[in-house]
N, C-alpha and C positions, 0 to 999 in steps of 0.2 A: 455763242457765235459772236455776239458785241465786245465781247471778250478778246478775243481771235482776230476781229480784226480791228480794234483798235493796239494790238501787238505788234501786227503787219503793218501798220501805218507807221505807229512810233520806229518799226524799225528800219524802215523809208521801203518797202516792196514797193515798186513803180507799177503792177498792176495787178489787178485783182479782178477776179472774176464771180460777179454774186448772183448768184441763181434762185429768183424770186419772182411771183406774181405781181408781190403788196411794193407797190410801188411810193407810196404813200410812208408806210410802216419804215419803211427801208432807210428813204432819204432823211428820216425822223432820227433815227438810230443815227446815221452818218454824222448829220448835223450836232448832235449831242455830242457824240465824239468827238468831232473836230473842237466844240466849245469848253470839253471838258479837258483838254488838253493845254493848258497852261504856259506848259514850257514851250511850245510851238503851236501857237494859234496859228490858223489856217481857214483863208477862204473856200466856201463849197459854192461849184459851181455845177450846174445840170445840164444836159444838151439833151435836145429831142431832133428828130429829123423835122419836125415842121415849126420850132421855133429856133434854133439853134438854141448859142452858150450865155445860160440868162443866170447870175447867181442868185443863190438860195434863199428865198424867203423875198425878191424882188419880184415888180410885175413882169410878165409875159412882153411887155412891150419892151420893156428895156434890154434886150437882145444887140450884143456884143455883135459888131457891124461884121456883114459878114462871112457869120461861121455854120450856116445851113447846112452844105456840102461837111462828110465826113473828114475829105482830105484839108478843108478849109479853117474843122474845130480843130485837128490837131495841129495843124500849125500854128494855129492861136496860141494854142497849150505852150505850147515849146516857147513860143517867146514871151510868157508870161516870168518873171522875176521873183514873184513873191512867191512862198510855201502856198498849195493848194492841192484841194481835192478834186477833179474833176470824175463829176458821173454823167455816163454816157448812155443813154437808156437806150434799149431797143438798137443796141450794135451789130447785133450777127449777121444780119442780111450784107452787109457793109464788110465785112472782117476779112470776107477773103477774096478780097480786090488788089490786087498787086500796091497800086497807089497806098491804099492803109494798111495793108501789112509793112508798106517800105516805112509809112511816118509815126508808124507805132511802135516800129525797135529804134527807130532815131529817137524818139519822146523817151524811150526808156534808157538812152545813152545817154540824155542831156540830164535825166534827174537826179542822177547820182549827187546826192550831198545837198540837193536842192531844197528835202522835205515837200517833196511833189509826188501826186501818184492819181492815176486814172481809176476807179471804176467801172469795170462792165457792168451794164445792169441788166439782166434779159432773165426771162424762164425761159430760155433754149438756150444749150450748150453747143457753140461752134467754135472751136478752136482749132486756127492753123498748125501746123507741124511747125512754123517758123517760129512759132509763140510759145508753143509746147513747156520748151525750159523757162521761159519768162514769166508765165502768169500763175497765180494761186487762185482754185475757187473753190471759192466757199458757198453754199446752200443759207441761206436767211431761213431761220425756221421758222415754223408757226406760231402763231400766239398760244401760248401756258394759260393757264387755265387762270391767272391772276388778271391777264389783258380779257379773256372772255368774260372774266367775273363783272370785271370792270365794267364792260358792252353791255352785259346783263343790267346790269344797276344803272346804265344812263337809261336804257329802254322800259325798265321799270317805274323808274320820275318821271320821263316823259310821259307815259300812258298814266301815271297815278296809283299802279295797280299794289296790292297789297304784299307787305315783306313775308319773305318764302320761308320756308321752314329752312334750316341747313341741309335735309338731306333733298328737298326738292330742288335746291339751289344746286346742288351736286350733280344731280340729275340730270338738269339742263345746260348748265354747264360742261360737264363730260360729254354731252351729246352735240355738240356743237365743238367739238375737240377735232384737227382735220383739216377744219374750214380756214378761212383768211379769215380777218376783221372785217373787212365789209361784209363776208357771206356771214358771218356769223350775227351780225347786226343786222342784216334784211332777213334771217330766217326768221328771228325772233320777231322783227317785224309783224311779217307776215304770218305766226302763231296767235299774236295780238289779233291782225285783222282776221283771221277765218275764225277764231273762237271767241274773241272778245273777252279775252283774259291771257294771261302767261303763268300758270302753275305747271305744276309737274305732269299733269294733263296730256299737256302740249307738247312732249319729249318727242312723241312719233312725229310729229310736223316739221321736228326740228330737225330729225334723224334723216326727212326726204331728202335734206337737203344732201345729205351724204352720198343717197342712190345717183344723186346727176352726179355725181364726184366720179363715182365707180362705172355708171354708164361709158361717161367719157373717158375711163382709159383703157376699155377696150378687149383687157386680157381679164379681168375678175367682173365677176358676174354677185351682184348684191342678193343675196336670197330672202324668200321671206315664206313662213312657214307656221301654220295653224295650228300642225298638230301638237301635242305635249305630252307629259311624261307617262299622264293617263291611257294613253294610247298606245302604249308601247308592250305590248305579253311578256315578260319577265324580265332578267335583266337585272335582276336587283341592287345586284353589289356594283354595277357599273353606275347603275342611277344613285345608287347612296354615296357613291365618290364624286360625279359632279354637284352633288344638293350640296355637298360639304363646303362646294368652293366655288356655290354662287354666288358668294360675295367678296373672295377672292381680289377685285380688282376694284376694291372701294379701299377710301382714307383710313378706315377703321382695320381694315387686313394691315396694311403700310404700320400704323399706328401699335399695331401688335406685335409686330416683327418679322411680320410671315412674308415668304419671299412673293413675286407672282407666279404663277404654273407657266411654264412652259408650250407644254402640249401632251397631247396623246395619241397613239396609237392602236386603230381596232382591227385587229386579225381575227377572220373567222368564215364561214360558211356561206356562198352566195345566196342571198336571201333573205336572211335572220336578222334583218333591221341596223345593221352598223351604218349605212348611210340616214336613217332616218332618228336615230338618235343622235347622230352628229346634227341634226337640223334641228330638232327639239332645244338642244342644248344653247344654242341662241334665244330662243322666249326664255329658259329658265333663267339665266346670267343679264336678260336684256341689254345683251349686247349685239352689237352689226353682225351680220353672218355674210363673208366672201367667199365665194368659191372662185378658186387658181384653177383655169383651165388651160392643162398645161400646152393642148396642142394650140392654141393662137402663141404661144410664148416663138415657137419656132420658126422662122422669116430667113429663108435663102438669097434671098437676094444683095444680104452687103454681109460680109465677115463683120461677128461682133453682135450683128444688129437682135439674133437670138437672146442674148446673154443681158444684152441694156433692154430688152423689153421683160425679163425677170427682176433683173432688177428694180425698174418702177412701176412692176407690179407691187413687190417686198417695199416698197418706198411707200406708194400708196396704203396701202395697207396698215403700214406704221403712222402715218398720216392721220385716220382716222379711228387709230388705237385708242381707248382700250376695245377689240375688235376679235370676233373669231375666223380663224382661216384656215378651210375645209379643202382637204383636197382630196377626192376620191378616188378610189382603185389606182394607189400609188406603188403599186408594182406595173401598173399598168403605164405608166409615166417615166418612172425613172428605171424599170426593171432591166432594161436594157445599155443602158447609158456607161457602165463597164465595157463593152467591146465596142465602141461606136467607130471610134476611128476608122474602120473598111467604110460603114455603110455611110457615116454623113459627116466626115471629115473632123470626129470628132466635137462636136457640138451639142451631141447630148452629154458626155463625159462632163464639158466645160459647166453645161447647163447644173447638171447634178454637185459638180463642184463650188458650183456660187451658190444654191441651193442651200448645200451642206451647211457650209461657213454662215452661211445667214443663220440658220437654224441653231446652231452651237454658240454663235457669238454675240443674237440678238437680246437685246435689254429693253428694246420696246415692251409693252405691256400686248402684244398680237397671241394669242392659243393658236395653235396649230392642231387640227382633228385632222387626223389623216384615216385611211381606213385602206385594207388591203385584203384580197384572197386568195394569194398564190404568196404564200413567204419565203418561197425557196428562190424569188425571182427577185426578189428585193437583197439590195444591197447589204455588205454586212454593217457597214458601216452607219446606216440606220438603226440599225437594232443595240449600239453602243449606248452603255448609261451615258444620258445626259440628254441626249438628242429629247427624247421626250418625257414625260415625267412618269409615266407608266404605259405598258402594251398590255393590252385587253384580248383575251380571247372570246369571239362568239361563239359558241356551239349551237345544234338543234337544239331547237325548244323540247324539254320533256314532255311528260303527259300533263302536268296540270297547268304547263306554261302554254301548251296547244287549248286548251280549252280556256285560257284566258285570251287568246290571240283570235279565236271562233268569235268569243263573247264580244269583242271589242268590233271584229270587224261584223256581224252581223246587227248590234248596235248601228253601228252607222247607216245603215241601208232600211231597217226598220226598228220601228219601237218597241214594239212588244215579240218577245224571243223564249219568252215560255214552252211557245210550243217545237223548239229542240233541243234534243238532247245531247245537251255540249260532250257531257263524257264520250257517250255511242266516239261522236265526230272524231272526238282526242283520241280513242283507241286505234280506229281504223286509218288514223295519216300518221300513223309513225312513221319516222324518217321526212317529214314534208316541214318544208322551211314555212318560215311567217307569208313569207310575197308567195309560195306555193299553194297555202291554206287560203290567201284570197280570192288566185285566182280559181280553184276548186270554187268558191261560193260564188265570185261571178260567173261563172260557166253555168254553173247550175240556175242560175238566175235567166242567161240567155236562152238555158234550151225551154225554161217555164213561160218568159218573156213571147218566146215563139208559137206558144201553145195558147197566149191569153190567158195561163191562170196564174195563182201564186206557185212560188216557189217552196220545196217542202224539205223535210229529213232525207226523202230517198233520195232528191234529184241531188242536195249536195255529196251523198254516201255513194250516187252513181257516177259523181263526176273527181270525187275522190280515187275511186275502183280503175277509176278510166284515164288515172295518170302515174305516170313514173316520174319518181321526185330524183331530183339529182344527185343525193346521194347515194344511190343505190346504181344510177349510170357514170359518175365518178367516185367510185366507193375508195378506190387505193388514192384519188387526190385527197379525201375527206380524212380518212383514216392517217393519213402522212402528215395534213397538217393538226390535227390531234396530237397526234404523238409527239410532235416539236412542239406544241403550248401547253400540254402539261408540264412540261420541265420549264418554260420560258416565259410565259405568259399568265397573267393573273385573268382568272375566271369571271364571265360577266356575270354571270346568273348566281343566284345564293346558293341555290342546289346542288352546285357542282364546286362551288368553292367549299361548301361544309362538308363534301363526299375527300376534299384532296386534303381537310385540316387532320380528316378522321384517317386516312391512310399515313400520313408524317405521326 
């Protein structure tokens, strides 16, 4: 970006528009550039609305007589003579006043050939239609992991604390990837005061600071999730392809040549754990887990307003990359968004089409786990290589993946499990998904719970008996989507991928 706009400067742009927090960070940057400009050295000067136009690196007092009022800096502006930068923080509230839209295309008339140019400085984007062809913005990005490192290393002199290894150093530093300089200098702070240390330790304390990040924008939801891979009845070849590239998004993958994943896509049976392996999948890679909840994306009230709150959702996100970003039952989301135009003027179309384009053209380090149950509703345009890095089909669990899914959820409820008979149980729920086999043992749990005693073999075999699993009441949806991910889709489960290597 320092790049970009010291181009725009040298090649006299009369206004610019930088969209930033780090206000600090910013004027650092500007200031450099203007000094490291030789051939046309150039005054910076700063305006706030409660000190006016004070130049750069003066005190506060010495404020240019005056220039408080917005229409009062830019006349200043204009009659200034010499090459200058002016930056004008915290402009938008002011921008679409008749008065300073008039004196801000006049300041842009007068600077031709001048070496003069304004600054907007604001993290909100208000631009008149009058302005529209006049200004360039540009976005100040975040600190790179060199200024974090940096952060890192005063905060470590200052407290004394002991040199990190490189890869704990990595740790904490990517985990603080996102933030501004201040926030990433008061996390680490405050990792220092609740533990009274800063090692690799500390990674989740630095990570909260990310949940306020994600809190406050509204549309992604930060998740966090205990269970892991232990927990999960079969699945094998799904989990031996994330294990592979749990490290994926460290120095050493980069260093190898290996590109970073993309995403993936889980097709398969309502039930059968595809949203809960997308959640596990976060503890294994230790990285952020977002969930994009598409219905807040949607806001009728202004044309557009839909489309910019996807957008900085996908902003955010890239923000505190490297990050996973889950979005569930995404036929449920975008399935419809091909014929939207009757029902919402076109606005899911739009939405699914900025979506797309993010999706295909993004180079941030963000995974996408999406997961779906109906794929005849889903776009086709998803299902193109590229979009994601493999589709996964789930199926029912078999027989010995059902008696692992018994074991695991009746572990959790009690400790000793001797006294049932996992197979019996595997036999008699064929056809029953993972989330179907639990609730069978809760059931059976409540009707014992109501009786005062334990819970035994019959009552789970009676509360099995006493339900109809879904695929046997959507047997032609189940069967339909089977038959499209044998040909299409690569197998979660080992069972069923070494059943499709033996048929080829």
């Amino acid at each position: 970006m320092q790049e970009e706009l010291s181009v725009l400067l040298k090649a006299q742009y009369p206004l610019i528009y930088l969209m930033t927090y780090e206000e600090e960070r910013s004027e650092q940057a500007i200031a450099q550039l203007a000094k490291a400009d030789t051939t046309q050295p150039r005054r910076l000067y700063v305006w706030t609305v409660t000190h006016g136009m004070v130049e750069y690196g003066q005190a506060r007092t010495t404020t240019q007589h005056n220039t408080i009022s917005p229409e009062a800096a830019l006349e200043w502006i204009v009659r200034q003579k010499e090459p200058g930068i002016y930056v004008l923080k915290d402009f938008h509230p002011f921008i679409d006043s008749p008065g300073v839209k008039r004196w801000l295309r006049d300041a842009i008339a007068t600077f031709k050939g001048t070496h003069k140019a304004i600054v907007l400085m604001s993290p909100v984007q208000e631009i008149p239609i009058e302005l529209e062809k006049e200004v360039v913005v540009l976005d100040f990005p975040l600190p790179q992991m060199a200024e974090i490192n940096r952060a890192l290393d005063r905060q470590l002199e200052r407290t004394g604390s002991r040199k990190l290894s490189a890869e704990a150093r990595e740790k904490l530093v990517k985990a603080a990837l996102g933030l501004t300089l201040d926030e990433a200098e008061k996390v680490y702070r405050k990792a220092h005061v609740t533990a009274g240390k800063l090692t690799e330790s500390e990674v989740e304390i630095v990570l909260s600071e990310k949940k306020q990040l994600i809190r406050r924008n509204g549309i992604l939801e930060y998740m966090e999730e205990d269970e892991s891979f232990e927990n999960i009845g079969g699945l094998e070849e799904l989990k031996h392809w994330l294990q592979q590239r749990s490290d994926a998004f460290t120095e050493r993958a980069r260093g190898y040549g290996l590109p970073q994943p993309k995403g993936m896509l889980i097709l398969g049976v309502p039930g059968c754990g595809k949203s809960l392996i997308a959640k596990t999948t976060s503890r294994l890679w230790s990285l952020p887990l977002l969930r994009l909840d598409v219905g807040r994306i949607y806001d009728g009230s202004m044309v557009g307003k839909s489309e910019k709150n996807l957008r900085n959702a996908l902003k955010t996100a890239e923000s505190i990359a490297p990050s996973i970003l889950f979005i569930d039952e995404l036929d449920k989301a975008f399935g419809g968004s091909a014929g939207s135009g009757d029902s919402d003027g076109g606005t899911s179309s739009r939405i699914f089409g900025t979506f797309l384009t993010w999706l295909q053209e993004k180079t941030s380090p963000v995974f996408v786990m999406a997961t779906a149950n109906r794929v005849e509703r889903l776009p086709g345009e998803f299902l193109r290589k590229g979009r994601f890095d493999e589709i996964f089909f789930v199926d029912l669990p078999n027989l010995e993946e059902r008696s692992e899914i018994f074991k695991i959820h009746l572990h959790k409820r009690r400790r000793e499990i001797d006294r049932f008979d996992l197979d019996q149980l595997a036999k008699i729920s064929d056809g029953f998904s993972g989330a179907e086999i639990e609730q069978a043992i809760i059931a059976a749990m409540y009707e014992a719970f109501a009786q005062d005693r334990e819970f035994t073999q019959l009552d789970i075999i009676a509360s099995i008996k006493s339900t109809l699993p879904l695929s046997r009441t959507m047997t032609e949806q189940v069967t339909a989507l089977r038959d499209w991910a044998r040909q299409r889709a690569r197998p979660a489960a080992a069972s069923v991928a070494e059943y499709i290597r033996q048929e080829w």
